[in-house]
C-alpha positions as a Python dict, from the first residue, in 0.01 Angstrom:
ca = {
    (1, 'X'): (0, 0, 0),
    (2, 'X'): (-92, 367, -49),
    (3, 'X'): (-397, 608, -94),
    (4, 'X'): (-433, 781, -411),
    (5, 'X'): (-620, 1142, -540),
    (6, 'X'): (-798, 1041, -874),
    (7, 'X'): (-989, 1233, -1096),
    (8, 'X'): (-1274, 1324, -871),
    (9, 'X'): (-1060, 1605, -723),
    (10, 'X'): (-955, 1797, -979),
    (11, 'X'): (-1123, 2146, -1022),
    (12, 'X'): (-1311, 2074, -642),
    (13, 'X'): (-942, 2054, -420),
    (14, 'X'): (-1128, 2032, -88),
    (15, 'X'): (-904, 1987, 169),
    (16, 'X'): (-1012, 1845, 434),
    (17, 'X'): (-835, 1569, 434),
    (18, 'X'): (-493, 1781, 399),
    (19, 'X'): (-585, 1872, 809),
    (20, 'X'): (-593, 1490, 895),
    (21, 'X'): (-291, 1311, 781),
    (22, 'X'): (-75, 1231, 1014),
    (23, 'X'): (260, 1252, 777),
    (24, 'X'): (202, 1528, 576),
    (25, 'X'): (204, 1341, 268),
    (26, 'X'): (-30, 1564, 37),
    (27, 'X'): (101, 1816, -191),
    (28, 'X'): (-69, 2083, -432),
    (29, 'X'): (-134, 2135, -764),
    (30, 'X'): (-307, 2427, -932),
    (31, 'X'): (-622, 2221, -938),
    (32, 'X'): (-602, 1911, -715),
    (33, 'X'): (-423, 1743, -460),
    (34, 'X'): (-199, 1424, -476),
    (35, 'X'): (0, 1185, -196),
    (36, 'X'): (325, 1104, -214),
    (37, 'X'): (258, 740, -202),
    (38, 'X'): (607, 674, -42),
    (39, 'X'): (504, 910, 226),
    (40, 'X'): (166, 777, 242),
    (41, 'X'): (148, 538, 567),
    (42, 'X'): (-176, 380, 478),
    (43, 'X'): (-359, 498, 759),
    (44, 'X'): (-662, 566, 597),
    (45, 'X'): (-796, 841, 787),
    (46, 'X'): (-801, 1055, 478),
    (47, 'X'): (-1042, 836, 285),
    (48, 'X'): (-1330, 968, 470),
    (49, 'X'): (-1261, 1315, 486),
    (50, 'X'): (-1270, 1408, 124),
    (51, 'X'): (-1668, 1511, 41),
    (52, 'X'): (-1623, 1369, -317),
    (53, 'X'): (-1505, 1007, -293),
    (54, 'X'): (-1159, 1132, -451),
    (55, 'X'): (-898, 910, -203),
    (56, 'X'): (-881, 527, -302),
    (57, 'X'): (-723, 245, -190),
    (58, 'X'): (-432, 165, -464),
    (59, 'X'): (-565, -178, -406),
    (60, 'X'): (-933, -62, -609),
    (61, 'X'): (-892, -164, -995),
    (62, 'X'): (-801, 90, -1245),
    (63, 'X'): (-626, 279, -1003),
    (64, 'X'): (-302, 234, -1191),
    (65, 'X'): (-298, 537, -1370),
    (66, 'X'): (-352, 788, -1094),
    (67, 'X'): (-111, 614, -872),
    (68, 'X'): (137, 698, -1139),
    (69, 'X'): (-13, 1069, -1169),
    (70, 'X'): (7, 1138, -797),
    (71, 'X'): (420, 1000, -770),
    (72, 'X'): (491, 1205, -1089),
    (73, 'X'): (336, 1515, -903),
    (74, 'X'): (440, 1474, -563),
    (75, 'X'): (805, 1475, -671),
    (76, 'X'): (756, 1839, -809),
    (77, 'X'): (448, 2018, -663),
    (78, 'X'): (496, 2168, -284),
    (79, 'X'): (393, 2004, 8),
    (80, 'X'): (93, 2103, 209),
    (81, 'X'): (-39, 2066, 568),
    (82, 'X'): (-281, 2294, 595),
    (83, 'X'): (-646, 2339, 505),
    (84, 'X'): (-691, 2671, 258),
    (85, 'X'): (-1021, 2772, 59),
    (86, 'X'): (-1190, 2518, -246),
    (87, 'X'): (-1195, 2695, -534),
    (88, 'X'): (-1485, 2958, -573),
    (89, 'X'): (-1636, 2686, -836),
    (90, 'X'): (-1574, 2376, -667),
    (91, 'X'): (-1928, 2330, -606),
    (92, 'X'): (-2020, 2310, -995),
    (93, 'X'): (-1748, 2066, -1007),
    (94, 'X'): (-1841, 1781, -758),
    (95, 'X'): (-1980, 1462, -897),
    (96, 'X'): (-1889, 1563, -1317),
    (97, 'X'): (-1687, 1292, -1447),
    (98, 'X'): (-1433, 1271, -1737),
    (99, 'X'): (-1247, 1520, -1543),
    (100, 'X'): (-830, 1408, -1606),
    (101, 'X'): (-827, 1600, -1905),
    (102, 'X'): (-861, 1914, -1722),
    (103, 'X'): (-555, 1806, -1486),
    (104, 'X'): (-308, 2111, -1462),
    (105, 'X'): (47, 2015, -1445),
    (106, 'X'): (103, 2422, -1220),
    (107, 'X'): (222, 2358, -918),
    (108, 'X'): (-47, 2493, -639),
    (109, 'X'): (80, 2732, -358),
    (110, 'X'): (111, 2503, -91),
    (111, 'X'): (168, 2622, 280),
}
């Protein structure tokens, strides 16, 4: 079992839970974050961290798809372990849905 980034992060990229994980297992896109879910430990202390709801259980139904998104990415994107800056915007972005369309396939900066 792993934790998954879905849709919910993209164009918001907190990263709070980034500073919790105890394996390092996040890495970053342009626009959101993903776990490498054979990294991922299943700890679960991420979960609660992220302000909007983005890190589910692979478990949860219809998690399929970003489970596939978030291996896909975390083979290619760096690693990161440290907290930076939301976007400027992230704010407008919490809570909109129909989001995956907007997924950038740019790596992010990472650490």
């Amino acid at each position: 079992m792993t934790y998954v980034v879905n849709e919910s992060c993209i164009r918001c990229k907190y990263m709070d839970c980034v500073e919790v994980c105890p394996v390092d297992c996040f890495y970053e896109g342009e626009n959101m974050l993903v776990i490498h879910p054979d990294e991922c430990i299943d700890c679960g202390v991420c979960e609660p961290e992220c302000p909007v709801d983005a890190i589910k259980s692979d478990t949860e139904t219809g998690i399929e798809e970003w489970l596939a998104i978030n291996a896909e990415y975390a083979r290619i994107w760096p690693n990161i372990t440290m907290k930076h800056e939301p976007p400027s915007d992230a704010k407008d972005w919490e809570g909109k849905p129909d989001k995956a369309n907007l997924l950038s396939p740019n790596p992010g900066r990472g650490d």
